[in-house]
RODO-2510 file (C-alpha; in nm, 4 decimals, decimal comma):
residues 321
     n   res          X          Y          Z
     1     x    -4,7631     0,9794     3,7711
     2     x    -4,9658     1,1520     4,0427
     3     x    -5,3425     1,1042     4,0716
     4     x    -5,4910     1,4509     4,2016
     5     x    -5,7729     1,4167     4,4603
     6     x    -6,1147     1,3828     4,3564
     7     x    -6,4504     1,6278     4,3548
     8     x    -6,6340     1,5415     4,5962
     9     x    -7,0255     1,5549     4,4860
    10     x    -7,3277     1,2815     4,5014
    11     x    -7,1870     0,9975     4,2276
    12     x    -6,9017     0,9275     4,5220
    13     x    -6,8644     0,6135     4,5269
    14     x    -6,9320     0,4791     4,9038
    15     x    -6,5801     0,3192     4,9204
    16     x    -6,4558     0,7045     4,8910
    17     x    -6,5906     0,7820     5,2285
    18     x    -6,3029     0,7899     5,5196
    19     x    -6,4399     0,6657     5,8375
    20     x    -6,2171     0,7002     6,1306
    21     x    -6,1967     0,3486     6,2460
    22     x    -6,0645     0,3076     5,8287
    23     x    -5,6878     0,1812     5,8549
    24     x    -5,3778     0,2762     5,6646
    25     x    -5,3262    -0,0050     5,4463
    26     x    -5,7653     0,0791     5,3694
    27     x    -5,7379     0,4421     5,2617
    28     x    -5,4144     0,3023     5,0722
    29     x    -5,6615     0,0422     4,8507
    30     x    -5,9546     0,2953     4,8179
    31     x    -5,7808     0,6726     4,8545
    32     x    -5,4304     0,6523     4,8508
    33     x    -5,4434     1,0313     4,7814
    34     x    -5,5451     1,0878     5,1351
    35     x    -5,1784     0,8810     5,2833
    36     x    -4,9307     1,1400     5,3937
    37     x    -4,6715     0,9251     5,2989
    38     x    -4,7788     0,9695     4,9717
    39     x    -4,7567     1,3407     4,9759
    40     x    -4,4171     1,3352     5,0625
    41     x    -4,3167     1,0667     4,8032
    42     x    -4,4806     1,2947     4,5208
    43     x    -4,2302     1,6084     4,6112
    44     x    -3,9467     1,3352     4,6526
    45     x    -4,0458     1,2321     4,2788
    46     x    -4,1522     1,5943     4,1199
    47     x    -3,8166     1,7572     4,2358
    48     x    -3,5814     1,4948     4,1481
    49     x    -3,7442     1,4903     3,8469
    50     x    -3,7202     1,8562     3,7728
    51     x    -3,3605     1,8824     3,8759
    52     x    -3,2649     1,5824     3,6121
    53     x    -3,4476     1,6789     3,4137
    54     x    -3,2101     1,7636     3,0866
    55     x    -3,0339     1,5021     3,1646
    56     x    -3,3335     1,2214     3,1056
    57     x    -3,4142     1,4265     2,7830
    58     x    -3,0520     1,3991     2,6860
    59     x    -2,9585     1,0634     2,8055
    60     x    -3,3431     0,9057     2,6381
    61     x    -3,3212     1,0695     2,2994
    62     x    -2,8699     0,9825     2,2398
    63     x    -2,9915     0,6436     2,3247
    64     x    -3,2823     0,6270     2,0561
    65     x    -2,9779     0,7413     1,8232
    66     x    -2,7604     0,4505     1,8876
    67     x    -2,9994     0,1694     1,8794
    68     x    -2,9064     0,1505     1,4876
    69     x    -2,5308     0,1911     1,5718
    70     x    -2,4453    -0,1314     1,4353
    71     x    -2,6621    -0,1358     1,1219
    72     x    -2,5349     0,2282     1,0041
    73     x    -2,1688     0,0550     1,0243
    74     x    -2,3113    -0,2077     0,7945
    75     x    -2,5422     0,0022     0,5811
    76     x    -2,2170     0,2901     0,4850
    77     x    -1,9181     0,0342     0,5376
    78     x    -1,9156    -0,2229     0,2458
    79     x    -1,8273    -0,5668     0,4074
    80     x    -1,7349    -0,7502     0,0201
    81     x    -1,5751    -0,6061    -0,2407
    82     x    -1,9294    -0,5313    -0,5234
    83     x    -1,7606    -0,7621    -0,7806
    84     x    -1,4799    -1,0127    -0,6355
    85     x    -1,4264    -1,1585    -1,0312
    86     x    -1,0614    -1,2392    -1,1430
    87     x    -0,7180    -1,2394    -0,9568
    88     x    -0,7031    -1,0254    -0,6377
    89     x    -0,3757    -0,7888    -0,6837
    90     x    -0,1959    -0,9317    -0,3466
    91     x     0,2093    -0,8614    -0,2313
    92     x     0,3832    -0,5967    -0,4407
    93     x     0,1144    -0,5845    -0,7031
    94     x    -0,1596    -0,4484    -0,4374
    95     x     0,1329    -0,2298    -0,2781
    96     x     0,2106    -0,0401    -0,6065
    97     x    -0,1379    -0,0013    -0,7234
    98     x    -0,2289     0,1099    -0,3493
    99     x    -0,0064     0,3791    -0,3968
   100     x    -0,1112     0,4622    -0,7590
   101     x    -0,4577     0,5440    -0,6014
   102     x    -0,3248     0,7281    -0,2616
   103     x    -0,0116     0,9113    -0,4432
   104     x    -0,0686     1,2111    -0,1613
   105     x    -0,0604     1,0299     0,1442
   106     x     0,1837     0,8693     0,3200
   107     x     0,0793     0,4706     0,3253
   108     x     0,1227     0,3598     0,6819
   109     x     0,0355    -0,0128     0,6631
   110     x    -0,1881    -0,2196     0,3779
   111     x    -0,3967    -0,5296     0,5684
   112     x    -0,5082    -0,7937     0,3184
   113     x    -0,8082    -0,9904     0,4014
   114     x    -0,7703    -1,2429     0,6178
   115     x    -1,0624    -1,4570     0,6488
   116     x    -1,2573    -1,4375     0,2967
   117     x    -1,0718    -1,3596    -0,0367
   118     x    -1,3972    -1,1109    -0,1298
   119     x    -1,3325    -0,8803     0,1713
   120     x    -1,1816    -0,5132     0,0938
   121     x    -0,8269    -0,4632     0,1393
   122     x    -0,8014    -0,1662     0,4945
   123     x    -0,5746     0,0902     0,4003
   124     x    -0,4060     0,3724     0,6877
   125     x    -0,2806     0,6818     0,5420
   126     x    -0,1085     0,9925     0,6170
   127     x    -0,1689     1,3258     0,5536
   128     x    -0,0934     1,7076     0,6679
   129     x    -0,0134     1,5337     1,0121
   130     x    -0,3819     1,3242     1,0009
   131     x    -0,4434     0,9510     0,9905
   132     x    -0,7149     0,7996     0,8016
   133     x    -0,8286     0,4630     0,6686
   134     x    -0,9654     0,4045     0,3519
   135     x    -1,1261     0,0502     0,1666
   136     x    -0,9465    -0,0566    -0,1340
   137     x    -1,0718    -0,3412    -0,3851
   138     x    -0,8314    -0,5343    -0,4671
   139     x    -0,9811    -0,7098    -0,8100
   140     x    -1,0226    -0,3777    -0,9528
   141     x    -0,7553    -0,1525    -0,8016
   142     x    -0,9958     0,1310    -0,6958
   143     x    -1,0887     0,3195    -0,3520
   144     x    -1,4291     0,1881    -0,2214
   145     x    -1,4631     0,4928     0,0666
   146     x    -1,3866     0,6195     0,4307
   147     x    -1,3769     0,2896     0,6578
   148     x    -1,5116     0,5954     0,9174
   149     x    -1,7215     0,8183     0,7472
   150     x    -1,9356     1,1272     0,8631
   151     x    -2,2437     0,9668     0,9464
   152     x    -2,0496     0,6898     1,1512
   153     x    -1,8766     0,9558     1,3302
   154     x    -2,1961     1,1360     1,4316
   155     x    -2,3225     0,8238     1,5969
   156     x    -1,9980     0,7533     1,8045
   157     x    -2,0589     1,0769     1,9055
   158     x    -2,3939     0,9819     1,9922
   159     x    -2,2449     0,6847     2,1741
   160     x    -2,0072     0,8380     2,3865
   161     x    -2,3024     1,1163     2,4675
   162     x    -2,4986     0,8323     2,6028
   163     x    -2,2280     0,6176     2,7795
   164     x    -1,9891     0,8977     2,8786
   165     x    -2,1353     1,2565     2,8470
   166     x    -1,8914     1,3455     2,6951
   167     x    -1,6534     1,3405     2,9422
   168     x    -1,4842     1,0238     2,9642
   169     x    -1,4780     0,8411     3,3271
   170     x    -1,6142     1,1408     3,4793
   171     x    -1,9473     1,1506     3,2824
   172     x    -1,9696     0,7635     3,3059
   173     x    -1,9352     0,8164     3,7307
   174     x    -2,2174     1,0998     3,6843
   175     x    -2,3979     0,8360     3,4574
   176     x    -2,4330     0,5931     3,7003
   177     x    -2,5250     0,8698     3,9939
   178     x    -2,8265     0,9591     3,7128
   179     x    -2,8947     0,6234     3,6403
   180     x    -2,9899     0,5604     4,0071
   181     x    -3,1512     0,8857     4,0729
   182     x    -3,3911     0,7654     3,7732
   183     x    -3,4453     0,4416     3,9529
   184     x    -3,5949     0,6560     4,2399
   185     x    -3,7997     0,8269     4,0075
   186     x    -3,9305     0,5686     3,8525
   187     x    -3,9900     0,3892     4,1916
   188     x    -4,1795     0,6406     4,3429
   189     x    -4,3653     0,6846     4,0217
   190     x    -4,5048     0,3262     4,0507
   191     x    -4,6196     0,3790     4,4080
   192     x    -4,7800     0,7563     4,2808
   193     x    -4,9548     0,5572     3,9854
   194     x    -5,1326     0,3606     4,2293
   195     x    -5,4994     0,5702     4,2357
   196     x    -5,7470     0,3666     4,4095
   197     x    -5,9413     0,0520     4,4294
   198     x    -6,2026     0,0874     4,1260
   199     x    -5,9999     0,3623     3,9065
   200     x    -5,6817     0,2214     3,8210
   201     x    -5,8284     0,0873     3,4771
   202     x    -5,8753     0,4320     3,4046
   203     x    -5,4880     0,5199     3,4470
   204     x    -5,3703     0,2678     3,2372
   205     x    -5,5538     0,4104     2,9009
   206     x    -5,5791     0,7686     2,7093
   207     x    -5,9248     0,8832     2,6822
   208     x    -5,9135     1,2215     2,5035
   209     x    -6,2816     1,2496     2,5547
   210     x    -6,2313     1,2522     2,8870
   211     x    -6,2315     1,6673     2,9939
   212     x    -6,2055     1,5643     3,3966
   213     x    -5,8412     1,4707     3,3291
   214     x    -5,5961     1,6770     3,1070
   215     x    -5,4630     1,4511     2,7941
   216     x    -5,1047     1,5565     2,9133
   217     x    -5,1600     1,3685     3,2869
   218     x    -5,3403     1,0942     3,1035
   219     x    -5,0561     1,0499     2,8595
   220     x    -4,8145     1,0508     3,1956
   221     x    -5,0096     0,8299     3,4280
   222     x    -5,0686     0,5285     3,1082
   223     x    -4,6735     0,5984     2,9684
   224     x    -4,5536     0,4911     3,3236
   225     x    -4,8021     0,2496     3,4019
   226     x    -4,6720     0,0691     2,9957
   227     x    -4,3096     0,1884     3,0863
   228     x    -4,2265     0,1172     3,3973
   229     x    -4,0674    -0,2056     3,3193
   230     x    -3,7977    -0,1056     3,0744
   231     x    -3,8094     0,2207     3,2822
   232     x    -3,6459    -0,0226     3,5562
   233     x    -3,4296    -0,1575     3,3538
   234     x    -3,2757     0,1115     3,1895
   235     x    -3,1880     0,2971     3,4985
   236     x    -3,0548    -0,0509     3,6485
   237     x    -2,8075    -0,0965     3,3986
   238     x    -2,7036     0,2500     3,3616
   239     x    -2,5974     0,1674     3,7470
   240     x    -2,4147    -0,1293     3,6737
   241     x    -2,2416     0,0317     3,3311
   242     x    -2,0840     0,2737     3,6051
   243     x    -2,0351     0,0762     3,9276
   244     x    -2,0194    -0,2799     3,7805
   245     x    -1,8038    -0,4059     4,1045
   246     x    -2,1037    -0,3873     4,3630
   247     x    -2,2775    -0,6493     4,1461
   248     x    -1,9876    -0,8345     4,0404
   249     x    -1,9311    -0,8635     4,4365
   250     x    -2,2840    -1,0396     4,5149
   251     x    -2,2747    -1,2096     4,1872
   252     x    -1,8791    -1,3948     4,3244
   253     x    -2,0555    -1,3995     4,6881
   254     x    -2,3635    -1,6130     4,5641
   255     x    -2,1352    -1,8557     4,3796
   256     x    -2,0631    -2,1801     4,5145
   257     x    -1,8656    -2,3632     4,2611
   258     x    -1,6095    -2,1192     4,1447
   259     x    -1,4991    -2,3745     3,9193
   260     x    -1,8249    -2,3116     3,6556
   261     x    -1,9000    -2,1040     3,3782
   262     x    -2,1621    -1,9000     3,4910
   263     x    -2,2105    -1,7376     3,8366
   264     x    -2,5862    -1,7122     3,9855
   265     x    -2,7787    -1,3624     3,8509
   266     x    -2,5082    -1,3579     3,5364
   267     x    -2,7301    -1,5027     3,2536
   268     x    -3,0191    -1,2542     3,3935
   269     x    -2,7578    -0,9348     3,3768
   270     x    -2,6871    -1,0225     3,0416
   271     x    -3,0467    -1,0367     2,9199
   272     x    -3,1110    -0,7160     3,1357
   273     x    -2,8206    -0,5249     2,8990
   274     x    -2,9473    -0,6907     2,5786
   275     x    -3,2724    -0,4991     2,6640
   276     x    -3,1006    -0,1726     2,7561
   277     x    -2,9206    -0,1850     2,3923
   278     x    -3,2163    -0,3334     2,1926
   279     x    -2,9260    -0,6128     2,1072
   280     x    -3,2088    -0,8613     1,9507
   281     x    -3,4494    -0,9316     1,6695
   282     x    -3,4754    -0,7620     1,3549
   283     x    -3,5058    -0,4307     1,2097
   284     x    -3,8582    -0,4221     1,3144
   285     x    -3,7505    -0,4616     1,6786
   286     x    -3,4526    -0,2050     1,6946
   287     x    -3,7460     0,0723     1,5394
   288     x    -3,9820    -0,0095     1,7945
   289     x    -3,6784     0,0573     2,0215
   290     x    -3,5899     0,3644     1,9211
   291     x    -3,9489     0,5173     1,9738
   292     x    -3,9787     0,3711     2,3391
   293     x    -3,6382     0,4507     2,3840
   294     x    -3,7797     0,8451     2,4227
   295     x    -4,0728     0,8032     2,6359
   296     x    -3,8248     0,8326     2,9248
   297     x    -3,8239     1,2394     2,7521
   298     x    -4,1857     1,2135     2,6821
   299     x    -4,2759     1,1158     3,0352
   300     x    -4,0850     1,3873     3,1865
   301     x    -4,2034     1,6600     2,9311
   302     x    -4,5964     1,5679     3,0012
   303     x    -4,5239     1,5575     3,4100
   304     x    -4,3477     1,8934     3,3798
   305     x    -4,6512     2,0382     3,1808
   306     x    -4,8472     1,9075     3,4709
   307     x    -4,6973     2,0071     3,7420
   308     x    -4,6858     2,3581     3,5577
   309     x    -5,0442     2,3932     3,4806
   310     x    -5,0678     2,2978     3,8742
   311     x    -4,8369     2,5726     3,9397
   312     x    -5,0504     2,8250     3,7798
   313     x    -5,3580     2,7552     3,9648
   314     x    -5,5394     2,5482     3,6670
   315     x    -5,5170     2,1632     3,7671
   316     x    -5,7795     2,2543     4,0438
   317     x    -6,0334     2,2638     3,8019
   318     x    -5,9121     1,9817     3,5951
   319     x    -5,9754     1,7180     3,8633
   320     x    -6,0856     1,3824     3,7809
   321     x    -6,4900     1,3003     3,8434
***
């Protein structure tokens, strides 16, 4: 989110000018670009950046994947049985027509519904040395399908991308190590946004007309400036999904009645997960989650392109007016 410095030329703007009785926190409001401090902040924030890289591209588009986790469960897994009309086969009946159906496998166990009388009946087989579990309806005495089929199994593998990396504990530890490398990213970022007294209107918006600023830095500088709350919040969390016992400490320290239901900092936790999993609203809501879910990717593929075209000599001439 880096604001190159500005062309000098007759439009300045008199606020531009540094006079040598001008203070820190001065250049800060009117040319931050000018702060040493800030210099050194940008390479903290470009190289972190570039060394994570894959991983932010990885970790933003597995968790677009899973926002609709629960609703692909509901969408290929049949809750009812289609038609629950007539006698439900139950007991020995269900057993021997359970078997007519699954005469190949081994039948581990048969679970009748437990709650409503319209639910499918699970079934666990055995075969060739491999378990599965099927849905069986028991008014008609016919398979209804994989409890656990392909597409489900795609998205756990999605999920345990996202939480794990694949690699159990270990991945979640080197998770949580990402998580709050990302946090300095993204708090450095905010303090790079920051481009000067009378020109940070101009960061928060894409102006493709504009040619003294390339679309991709435009596109970085307004993403992060939109972002950078969720940006916060996703990195937080990926913390605490990994180390949950440094806030669990300070959440026990700050309580004073142990004897409640709800320590101080708890109810705001929760909230701050239900925003990292999209775990509210509708349909509408989890969509509009999965597309801001990947500008964590998009922000670091239009800062790369930036700091490449800087790289090969052309964001000198691409400075803002």
């Amino acid at each position: 989110m880096d604001n190159p410095p500005e062309r000098s030329g007759p439009n300045r703007d008199s606020t531009d000018l540094k006079p040598p009785n001008r203070s820190a926190w001065q250049r800060w409001v009117h040319r931050p670009q000018l702060l040493g401090f800030r210099k050194a902040l940008l390479q903290v924030h470009l190289w972190l950046a570039i060394t994570i890289g894959i991983y932010i591209i990885v970790v933003s588009v597995s968790g677009s994947a899973v926002v609709f986790r629960r609703e692909v469960g509901m969408w290929l897994v049949p809750r009812t049985v289609p038609e629950a009309v007539g006698i439900p086969l139950a007991g020995e009946g269900l057993a021997e027509a359970v078997e007519r159906v699954y005469a190949d496998y081994e039948i581990l166990s048969i679970v009748e519904p437990q709650r409503r009388p319209n639910e499918p009946v699970y079934v666990r087989l055995l075969r060739d040395g491999e378990e599965s579990s099927r849905q069986f309806d028991q008014f008609k005495g016919v398979d209804m399908g994989d409890t656990f089929p392909p597409p489900m199994q795609v998205m756990e593998w999605f999920v345990d991308l996202h939480d794990n990396l694949l690699a159990g504990q270990v991945g979640r530890t080197i998770n949580g190590i990402g998580g709050a490398l990302v946090l300095v990213i993204v708090l450095t970022g905010a303090v790079l946004w920051w481009p000067g007294k009378g020109r940070w209107l101009g960061s928060m918006v894409v102006r493709p007309a504009r040619k003294s600023k390339p679309l991709t830095w435009q596109l970085h500088s307004a993403l992060g400036f939109w972002a950078f709350a969720m940006l916060f919040v996703w990195a937080l969390t990926a913390v605490y999904f990994a180390f949950p016992t440094p806030f669990e400490w300070v959440m026990n320290s700050l309580d004073t009645d142990p004897t409640d239901f709800e320590r101080p900092g708890e109810r705001a936790l929760l909230l701050l997960i239900d925003l990292h999993f999209g775990r509210f609203g509708g349909l509408g809501v989890r969509t509009f989650w999965v597309l801001i879910g990947l500008i964590p990717a998009a922000m670091f593929i239009t800062g790369f392109i930036v700091w490449r075209r800087r790289v090969n000599g052309r964001g000198r001439s691409e400075q803002p007016d």
